[in-house]
C-alpha positions as CSV (number, residue, x, y, z in Angstrom):
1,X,-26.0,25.5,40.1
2,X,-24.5,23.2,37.6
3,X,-21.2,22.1,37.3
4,X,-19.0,20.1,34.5
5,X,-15.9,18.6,34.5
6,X,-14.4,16.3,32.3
7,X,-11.1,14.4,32.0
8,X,-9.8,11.3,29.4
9,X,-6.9,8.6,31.5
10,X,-5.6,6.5,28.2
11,X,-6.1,3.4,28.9
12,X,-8.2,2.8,31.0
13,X,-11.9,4.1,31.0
14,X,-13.3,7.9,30.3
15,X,-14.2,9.8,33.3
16,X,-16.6,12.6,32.7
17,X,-18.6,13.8,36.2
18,X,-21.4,16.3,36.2
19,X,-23.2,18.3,39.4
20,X,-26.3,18.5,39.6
21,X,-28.0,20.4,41.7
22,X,-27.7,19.5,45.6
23,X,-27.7,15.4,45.9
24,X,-27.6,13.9,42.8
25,X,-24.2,13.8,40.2
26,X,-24.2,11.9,37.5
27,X,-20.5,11.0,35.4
28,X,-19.2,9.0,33.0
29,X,-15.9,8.1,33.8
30,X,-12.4,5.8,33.5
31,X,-10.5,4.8,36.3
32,X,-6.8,3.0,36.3
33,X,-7.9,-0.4,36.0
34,X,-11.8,-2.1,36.0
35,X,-13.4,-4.9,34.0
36,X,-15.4,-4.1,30.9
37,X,-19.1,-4.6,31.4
38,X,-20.2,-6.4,28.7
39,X,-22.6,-9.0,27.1
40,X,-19.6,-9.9,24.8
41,X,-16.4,-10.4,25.7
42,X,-14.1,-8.5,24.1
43,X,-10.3,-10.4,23.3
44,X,-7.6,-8.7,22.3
45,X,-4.6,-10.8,21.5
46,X,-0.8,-9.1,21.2
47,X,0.7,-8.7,18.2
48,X,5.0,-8.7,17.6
49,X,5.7,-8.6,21.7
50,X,6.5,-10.9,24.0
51,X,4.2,-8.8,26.7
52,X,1.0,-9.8,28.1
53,X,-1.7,-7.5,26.4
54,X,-2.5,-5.8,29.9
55,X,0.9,-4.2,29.6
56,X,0.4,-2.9,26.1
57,X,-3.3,-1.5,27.6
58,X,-1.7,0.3,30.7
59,X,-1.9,3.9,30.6
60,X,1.9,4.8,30.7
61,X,2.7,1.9,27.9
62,X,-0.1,3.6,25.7
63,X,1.4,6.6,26.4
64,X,4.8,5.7,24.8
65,X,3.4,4.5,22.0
66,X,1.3,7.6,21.3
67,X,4.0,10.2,22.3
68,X,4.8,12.7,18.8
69,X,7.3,11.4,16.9
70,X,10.8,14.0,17.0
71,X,13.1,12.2,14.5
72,X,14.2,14.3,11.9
73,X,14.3,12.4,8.6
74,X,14.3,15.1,6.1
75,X,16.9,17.4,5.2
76,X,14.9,21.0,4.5
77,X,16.5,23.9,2.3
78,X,15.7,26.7,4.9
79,X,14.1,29.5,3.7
80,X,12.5,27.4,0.7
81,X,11.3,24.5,3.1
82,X,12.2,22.0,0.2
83,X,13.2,18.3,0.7
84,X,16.9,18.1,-0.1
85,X,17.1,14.5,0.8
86,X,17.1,11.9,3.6
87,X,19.3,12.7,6.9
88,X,21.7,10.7,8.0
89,X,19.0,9.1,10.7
90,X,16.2,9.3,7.8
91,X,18.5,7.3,5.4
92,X,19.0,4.6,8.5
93,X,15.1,4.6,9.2
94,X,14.2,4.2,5.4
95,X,16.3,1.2,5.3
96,X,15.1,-0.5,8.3
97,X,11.4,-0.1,7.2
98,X,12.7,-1.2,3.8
99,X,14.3,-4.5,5.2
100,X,11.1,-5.1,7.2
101,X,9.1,-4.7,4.6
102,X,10.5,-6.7,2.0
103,X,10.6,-9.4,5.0
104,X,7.0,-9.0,5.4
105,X,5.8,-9.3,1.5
106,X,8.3,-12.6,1.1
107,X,7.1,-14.1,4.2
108,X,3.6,-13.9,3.7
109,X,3.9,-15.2,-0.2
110,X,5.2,-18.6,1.4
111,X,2.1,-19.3,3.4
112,X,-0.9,-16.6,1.4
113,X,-1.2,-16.8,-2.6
114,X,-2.4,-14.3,-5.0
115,X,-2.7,-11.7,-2.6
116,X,-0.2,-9.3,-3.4
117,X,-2.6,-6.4,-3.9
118,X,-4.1,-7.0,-1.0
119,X,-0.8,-6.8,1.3
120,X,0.0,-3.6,-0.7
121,X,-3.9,-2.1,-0.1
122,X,-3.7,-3.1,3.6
123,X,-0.5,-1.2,3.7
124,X,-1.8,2.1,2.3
125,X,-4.9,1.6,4.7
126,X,-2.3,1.4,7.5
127,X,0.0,4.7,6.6
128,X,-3.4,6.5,5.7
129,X,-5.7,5.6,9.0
130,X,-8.2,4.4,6.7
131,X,-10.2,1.3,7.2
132,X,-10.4,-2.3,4.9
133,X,-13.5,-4.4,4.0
134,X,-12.7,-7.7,3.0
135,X,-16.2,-9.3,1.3
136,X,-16.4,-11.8,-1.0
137,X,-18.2,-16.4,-0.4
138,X,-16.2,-18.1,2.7
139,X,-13.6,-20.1,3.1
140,X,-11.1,-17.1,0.7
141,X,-8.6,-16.3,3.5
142,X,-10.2,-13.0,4.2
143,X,-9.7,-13.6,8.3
144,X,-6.6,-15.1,7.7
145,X,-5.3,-12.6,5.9
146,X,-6.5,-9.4,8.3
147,X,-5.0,-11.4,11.4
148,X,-1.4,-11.6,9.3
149,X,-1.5,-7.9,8.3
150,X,-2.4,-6.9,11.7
151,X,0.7,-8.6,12.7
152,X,3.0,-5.4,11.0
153,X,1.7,-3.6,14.0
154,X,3.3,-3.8,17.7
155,X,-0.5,-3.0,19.4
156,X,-2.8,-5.9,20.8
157,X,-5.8,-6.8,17.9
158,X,-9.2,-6.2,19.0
159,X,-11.2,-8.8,17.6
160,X,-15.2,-9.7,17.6
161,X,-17.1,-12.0,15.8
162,X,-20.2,-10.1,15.3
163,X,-23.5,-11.2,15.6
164,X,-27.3,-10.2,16.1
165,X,-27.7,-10.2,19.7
166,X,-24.3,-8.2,20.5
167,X,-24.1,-5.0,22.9
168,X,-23.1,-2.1,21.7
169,X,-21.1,-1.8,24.9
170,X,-18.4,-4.7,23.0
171,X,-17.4,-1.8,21.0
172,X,-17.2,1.6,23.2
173,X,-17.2,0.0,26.5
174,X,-20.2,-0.2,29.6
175,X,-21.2,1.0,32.6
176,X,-19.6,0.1,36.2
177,X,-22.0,-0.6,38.6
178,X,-19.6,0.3,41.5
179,X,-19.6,3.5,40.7
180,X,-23.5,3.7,40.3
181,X,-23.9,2.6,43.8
182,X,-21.7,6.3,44.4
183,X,-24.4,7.8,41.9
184,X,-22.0,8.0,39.4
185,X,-22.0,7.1,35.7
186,X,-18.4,5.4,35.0
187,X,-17.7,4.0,31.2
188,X,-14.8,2.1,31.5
189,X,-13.3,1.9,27.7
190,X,-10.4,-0.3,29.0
191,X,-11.0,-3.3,26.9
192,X,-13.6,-2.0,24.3
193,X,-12.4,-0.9,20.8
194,X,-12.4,2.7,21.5
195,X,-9.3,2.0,23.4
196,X,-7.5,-0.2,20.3
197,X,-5.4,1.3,17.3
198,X,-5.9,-1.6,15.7
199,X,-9.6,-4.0,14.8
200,X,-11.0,-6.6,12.7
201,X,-14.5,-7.3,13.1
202,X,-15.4,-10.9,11.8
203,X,-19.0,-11.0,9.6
204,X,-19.4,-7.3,10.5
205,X,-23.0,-7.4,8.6
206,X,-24.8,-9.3,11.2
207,X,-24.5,-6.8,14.2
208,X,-28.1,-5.3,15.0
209,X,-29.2,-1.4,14.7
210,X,-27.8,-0.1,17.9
211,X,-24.5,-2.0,17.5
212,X,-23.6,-1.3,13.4
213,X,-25.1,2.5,14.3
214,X,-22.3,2.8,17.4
215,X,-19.9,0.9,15.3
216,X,-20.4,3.4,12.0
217,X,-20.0,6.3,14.2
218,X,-16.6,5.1,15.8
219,X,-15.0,4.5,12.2
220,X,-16.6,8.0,10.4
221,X,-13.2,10.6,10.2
222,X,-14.1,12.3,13.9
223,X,-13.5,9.0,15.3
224,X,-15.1,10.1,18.5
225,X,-16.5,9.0,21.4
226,X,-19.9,10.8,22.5
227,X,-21.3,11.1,26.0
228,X,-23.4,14.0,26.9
229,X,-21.9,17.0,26.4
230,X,-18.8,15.1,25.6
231,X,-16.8,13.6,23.0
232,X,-13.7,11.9,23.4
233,X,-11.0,10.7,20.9
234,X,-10.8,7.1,20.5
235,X,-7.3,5.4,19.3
236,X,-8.7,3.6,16.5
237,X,-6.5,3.1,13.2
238,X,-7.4,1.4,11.2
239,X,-10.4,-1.6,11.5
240,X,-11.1,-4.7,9.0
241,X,-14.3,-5.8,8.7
242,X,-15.4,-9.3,6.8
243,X,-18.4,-10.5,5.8
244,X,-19.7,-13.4,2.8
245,X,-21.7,-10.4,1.0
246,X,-20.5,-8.8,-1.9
247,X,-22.1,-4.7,-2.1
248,X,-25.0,-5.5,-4.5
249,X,-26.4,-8.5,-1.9
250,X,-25.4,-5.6,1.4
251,X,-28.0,-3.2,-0.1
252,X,-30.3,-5.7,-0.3
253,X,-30.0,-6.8,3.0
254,X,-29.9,-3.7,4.8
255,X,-33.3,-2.8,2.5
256,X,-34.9,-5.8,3.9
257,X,-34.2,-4.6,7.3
258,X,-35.6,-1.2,6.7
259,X,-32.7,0.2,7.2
260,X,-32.1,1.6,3.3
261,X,-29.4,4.3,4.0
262,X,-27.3,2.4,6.3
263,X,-25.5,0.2,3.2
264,X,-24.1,3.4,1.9
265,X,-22.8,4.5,4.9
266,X,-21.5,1.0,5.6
267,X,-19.3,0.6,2.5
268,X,-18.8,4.2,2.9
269,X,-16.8,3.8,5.8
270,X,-14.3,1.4,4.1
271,X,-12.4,3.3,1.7
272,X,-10.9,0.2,0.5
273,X,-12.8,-3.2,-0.3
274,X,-11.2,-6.4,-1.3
275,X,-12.8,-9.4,-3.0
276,X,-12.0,-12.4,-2.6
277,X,-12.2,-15.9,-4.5
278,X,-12.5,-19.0,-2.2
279,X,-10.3,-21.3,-5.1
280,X,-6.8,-21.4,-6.0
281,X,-4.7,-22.5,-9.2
282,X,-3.6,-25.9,-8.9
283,X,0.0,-24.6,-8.7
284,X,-0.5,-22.5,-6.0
285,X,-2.6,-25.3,-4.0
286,X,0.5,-27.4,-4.4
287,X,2.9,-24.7,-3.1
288,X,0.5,-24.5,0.0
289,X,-0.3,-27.8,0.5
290,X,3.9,-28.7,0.3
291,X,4.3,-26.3,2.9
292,X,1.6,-27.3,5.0
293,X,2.9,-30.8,5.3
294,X,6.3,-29.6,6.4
295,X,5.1,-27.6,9.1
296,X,3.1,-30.6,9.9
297,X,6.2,-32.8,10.3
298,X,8.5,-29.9,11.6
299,X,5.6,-29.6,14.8
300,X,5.4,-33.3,15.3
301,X,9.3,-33.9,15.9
302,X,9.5,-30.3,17.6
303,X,9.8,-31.6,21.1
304,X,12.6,-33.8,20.6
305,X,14.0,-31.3,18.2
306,X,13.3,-28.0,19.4
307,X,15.9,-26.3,16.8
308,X,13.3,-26.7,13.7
309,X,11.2,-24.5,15.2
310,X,14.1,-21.8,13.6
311,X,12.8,-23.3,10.4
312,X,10.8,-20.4,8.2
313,X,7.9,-22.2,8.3
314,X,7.2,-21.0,11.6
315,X,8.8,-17.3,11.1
316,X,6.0,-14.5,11.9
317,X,6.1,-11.0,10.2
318,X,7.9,-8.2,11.9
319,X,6.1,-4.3,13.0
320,X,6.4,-1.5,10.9
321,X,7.2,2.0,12.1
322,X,4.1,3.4,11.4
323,X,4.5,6.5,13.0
324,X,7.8,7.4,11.3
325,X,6.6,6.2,8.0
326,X,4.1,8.5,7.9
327,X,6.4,11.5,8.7
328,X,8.2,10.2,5.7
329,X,5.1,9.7,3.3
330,X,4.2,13.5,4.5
331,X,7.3,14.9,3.9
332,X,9.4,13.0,0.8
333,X,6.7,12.2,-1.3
334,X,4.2,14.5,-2.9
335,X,2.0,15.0,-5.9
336,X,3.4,17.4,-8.8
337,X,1.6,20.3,-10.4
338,X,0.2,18.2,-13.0
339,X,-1.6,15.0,-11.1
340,X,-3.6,16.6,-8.8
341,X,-5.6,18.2,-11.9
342,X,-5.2,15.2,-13.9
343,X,-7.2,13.2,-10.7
344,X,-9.7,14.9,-10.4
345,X,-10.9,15.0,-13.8
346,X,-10.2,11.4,-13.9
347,X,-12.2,10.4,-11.3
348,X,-15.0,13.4,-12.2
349,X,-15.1,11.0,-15.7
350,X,-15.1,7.5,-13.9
351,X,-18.2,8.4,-11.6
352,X,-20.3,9.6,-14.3
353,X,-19.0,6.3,-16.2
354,X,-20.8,4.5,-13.3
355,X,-23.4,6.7,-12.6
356,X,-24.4,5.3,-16.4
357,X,-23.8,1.7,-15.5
358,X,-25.7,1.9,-12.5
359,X,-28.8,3.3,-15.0
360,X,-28.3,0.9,-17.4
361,X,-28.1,-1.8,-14.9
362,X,-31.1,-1.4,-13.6
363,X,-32.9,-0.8,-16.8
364,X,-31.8,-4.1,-18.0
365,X,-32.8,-6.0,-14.7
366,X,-36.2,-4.5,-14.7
367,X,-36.3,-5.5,-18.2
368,X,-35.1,-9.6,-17.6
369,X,-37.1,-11.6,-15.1
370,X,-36.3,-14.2,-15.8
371,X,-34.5,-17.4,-14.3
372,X,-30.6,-15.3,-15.9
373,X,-31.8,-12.2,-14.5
374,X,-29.1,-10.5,-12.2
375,X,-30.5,-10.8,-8.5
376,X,-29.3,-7.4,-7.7
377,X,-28.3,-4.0,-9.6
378,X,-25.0,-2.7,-9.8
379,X,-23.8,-1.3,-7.1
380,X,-20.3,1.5,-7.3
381,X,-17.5,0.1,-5.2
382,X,-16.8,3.5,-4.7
383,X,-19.7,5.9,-3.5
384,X,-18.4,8.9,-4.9
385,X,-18.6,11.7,-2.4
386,X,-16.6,14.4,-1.2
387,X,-15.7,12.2,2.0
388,X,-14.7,9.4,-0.1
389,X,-12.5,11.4,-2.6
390,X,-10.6,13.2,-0.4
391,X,-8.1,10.6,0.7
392,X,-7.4,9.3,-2.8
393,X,-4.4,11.7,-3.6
394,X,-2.6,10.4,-0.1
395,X,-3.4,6.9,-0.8
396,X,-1.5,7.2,-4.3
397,X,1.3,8.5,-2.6
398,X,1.2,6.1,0.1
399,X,1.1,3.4,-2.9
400,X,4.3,4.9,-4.4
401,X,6.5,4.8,-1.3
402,X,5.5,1.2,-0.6
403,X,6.1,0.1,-4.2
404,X,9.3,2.5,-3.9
405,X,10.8,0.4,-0.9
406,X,10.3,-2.5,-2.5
407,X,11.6,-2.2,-5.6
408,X,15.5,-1.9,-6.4
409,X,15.4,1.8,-6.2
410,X,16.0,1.7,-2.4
411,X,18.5,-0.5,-2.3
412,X,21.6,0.2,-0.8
413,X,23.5,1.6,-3.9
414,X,20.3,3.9,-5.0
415,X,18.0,4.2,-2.3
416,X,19.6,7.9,-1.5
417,X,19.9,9.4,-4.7
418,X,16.1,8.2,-5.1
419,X,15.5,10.4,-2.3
420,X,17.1,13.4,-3.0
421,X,15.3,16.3,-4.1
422,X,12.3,14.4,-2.8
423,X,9.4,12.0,-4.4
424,X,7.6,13.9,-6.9
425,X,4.8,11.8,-8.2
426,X,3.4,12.2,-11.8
427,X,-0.1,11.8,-13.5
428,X,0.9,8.5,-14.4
429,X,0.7,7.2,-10.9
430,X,-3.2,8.2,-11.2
431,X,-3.6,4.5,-12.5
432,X,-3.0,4.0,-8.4
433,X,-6.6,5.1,-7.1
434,X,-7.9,1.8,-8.0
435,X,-7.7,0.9,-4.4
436,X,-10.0,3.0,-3.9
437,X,-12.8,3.5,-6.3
438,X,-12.3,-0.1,-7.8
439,X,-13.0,-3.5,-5.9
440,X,-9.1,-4.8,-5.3
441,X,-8.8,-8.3,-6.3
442,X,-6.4,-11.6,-6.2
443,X,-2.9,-11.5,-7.8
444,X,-1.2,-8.4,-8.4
445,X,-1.9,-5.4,-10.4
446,X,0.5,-2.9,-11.9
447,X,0.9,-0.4,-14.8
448,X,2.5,-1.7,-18.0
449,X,3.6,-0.6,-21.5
450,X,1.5,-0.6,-24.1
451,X,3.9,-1.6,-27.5
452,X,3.1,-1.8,-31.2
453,X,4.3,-4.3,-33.6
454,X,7.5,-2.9,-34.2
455,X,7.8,-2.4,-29.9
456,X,7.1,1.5,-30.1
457,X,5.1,2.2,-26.9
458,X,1.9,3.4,-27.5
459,X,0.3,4.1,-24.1
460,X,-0.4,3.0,-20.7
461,X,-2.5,0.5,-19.4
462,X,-3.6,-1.6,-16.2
463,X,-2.6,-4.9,-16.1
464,X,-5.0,-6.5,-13.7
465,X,-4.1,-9.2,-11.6
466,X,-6.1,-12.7,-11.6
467,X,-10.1,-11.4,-12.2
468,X,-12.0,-14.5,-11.0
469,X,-14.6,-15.6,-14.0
470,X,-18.5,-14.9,-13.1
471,X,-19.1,-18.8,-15.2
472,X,-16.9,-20.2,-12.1
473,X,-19.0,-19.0,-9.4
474,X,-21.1,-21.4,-8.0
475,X,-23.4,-18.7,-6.4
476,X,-26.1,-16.2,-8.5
477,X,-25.0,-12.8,-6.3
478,X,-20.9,-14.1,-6.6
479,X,-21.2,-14.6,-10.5
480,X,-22.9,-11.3,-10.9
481,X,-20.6,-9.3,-8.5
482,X,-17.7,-10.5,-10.5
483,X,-19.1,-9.5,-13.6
484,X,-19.9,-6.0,-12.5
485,X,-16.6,-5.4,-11.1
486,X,-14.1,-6.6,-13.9
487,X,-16.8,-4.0,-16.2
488,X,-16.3,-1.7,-13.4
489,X,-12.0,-2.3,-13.5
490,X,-12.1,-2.1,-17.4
491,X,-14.6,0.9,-17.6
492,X,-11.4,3.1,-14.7
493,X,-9.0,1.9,-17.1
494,X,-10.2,3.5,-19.9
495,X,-11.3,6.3,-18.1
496,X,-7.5,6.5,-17.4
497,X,-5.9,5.4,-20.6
498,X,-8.0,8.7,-22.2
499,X,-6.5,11.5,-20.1
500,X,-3.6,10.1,-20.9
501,X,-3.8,10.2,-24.5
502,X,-3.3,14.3,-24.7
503,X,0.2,13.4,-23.2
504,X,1.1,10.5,-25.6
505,X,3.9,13.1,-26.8
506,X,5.6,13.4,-23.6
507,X,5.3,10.1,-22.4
508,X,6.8,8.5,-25.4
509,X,10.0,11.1,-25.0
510,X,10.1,9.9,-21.1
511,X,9.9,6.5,-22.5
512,X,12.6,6.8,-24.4
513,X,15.0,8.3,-21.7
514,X,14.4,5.7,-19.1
515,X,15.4,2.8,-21.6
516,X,18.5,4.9,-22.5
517,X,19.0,5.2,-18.6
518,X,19.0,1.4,-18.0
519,X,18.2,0.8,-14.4
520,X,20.0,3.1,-12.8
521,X,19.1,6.6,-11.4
522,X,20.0,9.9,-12.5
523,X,20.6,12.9,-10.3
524,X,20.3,15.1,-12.8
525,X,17.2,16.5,-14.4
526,X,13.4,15.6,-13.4
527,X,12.4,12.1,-12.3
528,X,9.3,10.3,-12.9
529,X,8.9,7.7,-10.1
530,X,6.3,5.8,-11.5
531,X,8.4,5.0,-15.0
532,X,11.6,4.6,-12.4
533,X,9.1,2.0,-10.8
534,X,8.5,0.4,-14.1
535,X,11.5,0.5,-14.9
536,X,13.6,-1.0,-11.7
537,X,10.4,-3.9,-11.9
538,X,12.1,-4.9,-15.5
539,X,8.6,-2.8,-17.4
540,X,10.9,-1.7,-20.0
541,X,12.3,-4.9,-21.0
């Protein structure tokens, strides 16, 4: 006789019991409360609350969290289903998030410089469930700057600094002995990050087989637990990962381990990956260093003054709705009949672009030996597969809403006729997917006119943000990553700038109409968000 049963408690551990036969059972399980077993410990620190992270773990306070999300923020035209415009609650929500948002991005450019894309690719990792790889020599800010995003969500961090000799119990959570003694099997998940929404994962490279093989499994798109017979879900959001290595030196590593497939499906798993330089302008080190030494003196006279501690030097960034963003994202803003085509052949274009580099990259390297050779071949940021092209359409639209927010099309005078009728996003947004198939990098990057001599707009182009130079470098695998990926930015954005020559016609007539609009909106007619964008930024000037 055999019997199964099987049961999840959130928040605490996973009970799964089997029968077998007359005297022995075996289960896996979770009970209310229990210490994680573990050769790690396993901290999880609160972000935005003034609770103790055991509240925020309990069962019932995981259940509010988690609970579906009822608010109607979209007015539908029944019988068509179409977006009319924001309801009264959605048009309160959208400014909320708005006000919190532009909170967050000023607050952070006090005290983090040149790292605007990054903010905005953490955001669209947050609204998408996707996860962030920050890589790139030491000392850039990459922690910091994961521990500060993480701070837009009201959920404790799990955090781990990975190394060699860890369990892979740190991650999904180990067996209680109690309940051995009872000839059970109990895996209490409690304190592991299966039970966490949220994760960053310090020098994620150095975990061993077992660990990076349970950890690669927890961040594929089932994001399941597996015991048995068994899988569970796990809460897991989004997770950063950091590490000193830059893709070319991972393969390498992981080929030296004997372990040649698992570099793909590391960077695979990381749909966006961030580089980052470990040296500011002087400007910007002045800004810091200005502000450091305030905070310095503010602390110092703190206790005898307590009311500097108001001071924004001290001000910490506030949660987003997630939840109700996303229910915005998914029903305001989608693609029109135009970019979804458009994307695809754009991307089709850019991975045979580096299917090429790739060849002639290694052709050359095999060629040079010597002491200038390259000490790796080029290696894709993005790993075209079908798993990895999937999300780039959302993460476009997700990049649109945040830019949208932030931008003086929602402000109070404009943020509802912005809204009404919907977000329809146009092919010229495609320049958006370098999140993903590009390596994002310092400073901020946007879409700009392209004029002529007389200021006639000829096209569209990226205007990359600050693209550290491979001569500055101090290290052989930095300089050469750098150099592959500003070829790799240039080579997307003329992959880009071509599909959009066949439309130079139209674009120049939409063009022409924003300037004549000034920086208003019109409710009349069609709307192309990204030249609103552009326009509202001061593009057009």
């Amino acid at each position: 006789m055999r019997n199964h049963q099987s049961k999840i408690a959130r928040g605490a551990a996973i009970w799964i019991t089997f029968s077998l036969g007359l005297s022995t059972s075996f289960s896996a399980a979770a009970g209310e409360g229990g210490a994680l077993v573990a050769a790690h410990p396993c901290p999880m620190s609160l972000n935005g609350a003034d609770a103790e992270p055991e509240d925020f773990l309990s069962p019932e306070a995981i259940a509010r969290r988690d609970a579906p999300d009822t608010r109607e923020l979209v007015k539908i035209e029944k019988g068509t289903w179409k977006v009319v415009g924001l309801t009264p609650e959605g048009l309160d929500f959208a400014i909320a998030q708005r006000d919190i948002i532009r909170y967050n991005f000023n607050l952070l450019g006090t005290r983090l410089k040149k790292m605007e894309s990054y903010m905005t690719g953490f955001m669209t990792a947050f609204l998408l469930k996707q996860h962030v790889a920050l890589m790139g020599l030491h000392g850039g800010g990459k922690s910091m700057l994961a521990k500060e995003m993480f701070t837009f969500f009201n959920e404790p961090l799990f955090q781990l600094l990975m190394d060699p000799m860890m369990s892979p119990i740190a991650l999904v959570g180990g067996q209680d002995f109690e309940s051995a003694k009872r000839g059970e099997y109990l895996i209490n998940i409690r304190r592991s990050m299966a039970n966490a929404q949220i994760a960053f994962l310090d020098e994620g490279d150095k975990a061993n087989a077992a660990t990076l093989s349970t950890m690669l499994s927890l961040l594929d798109g089932q994001r399941e637990i597996k015991a048995g017979f068994d899988t569970f879900p796990s809460r897991l959001e989004t997770v950063a990962i950091s590490t000193n290595a830059v893709p070319g030196r991972l393969h390498q590593f992981f080929e030296r381990r004997d372990w040649p497939t698992t570099a793909r499906a590391f960077l695979d798993r990381f749909a966006i990956k961030m580089y980052f330089d470990n040296w500011l302008d002087q400007a910007s080190q002045a800004e810091l260093d200005a502000r450091n030494a305030k905070k310095r003196y503010l602390m110092a006279i703190a206790a005898n003054h307590p009311e500097v501690l108001a001071d924004a030097v001290f001000l910490e960034p506030k949660p987003v709705d997630w939840k109700g963003l996303r229910r915005l994202l998914g029903a305001a803003v989608s693609p029109d009949d135009n970019m979804a085509g458009m994307l695809r052949m754009v991307l089709n274009n850019f991975r045979n672009s580096n299917i090429e580099a790739v060849e002639r990259s290694r052709a050359e390297r095999k060629g040079n030996r010597g002491v200038d050779a390259a000490p790796f071949d080029y290696v894709p940021t993005w790993d075209a597969s079908e798993r990895s092209r999937q999300p780039i359409p959302d993460a476009i639209l997700a990049s649109v809403l945040i830019d949208l927010l932030r931008s003086p099309l929602a402000d109070d005078n404009q943020i509802e006729a912005t809204f009404a009728g919907g977000i329809r996003v146009d092919t010229l947004s495609i320049w958006r997917a370098y999140r993903l198939v590009t390596m994002v990098g310092p400073g901020e990057t946007r879409l700009r006119l392209k004029r002529d001599s007389n200021g006639i707009v000829t096209g569209f182009e990226i205007q990359w943000g600050d693209r550290p130079d491979p001569k500055d470098s101090p290290e052989s695998g930095d300089k050469a990553h750098r150099g592959h990926s500003i070829a790799e930015q240039d080579r997307f954005n003329a992959v880009f700038r071509e599909r959009l020559d066949g439309m130079a016609r139209t674009l120049e007539i939409a063009v022409r109409n924003m300037g004549n609009m000034g920086k208003g909106i019109s409710r009349e007619g069609p709307k192309s968000i990204e030249l609103m964008i552009l326009n509202a930024l001061g593009g057009f000037d």
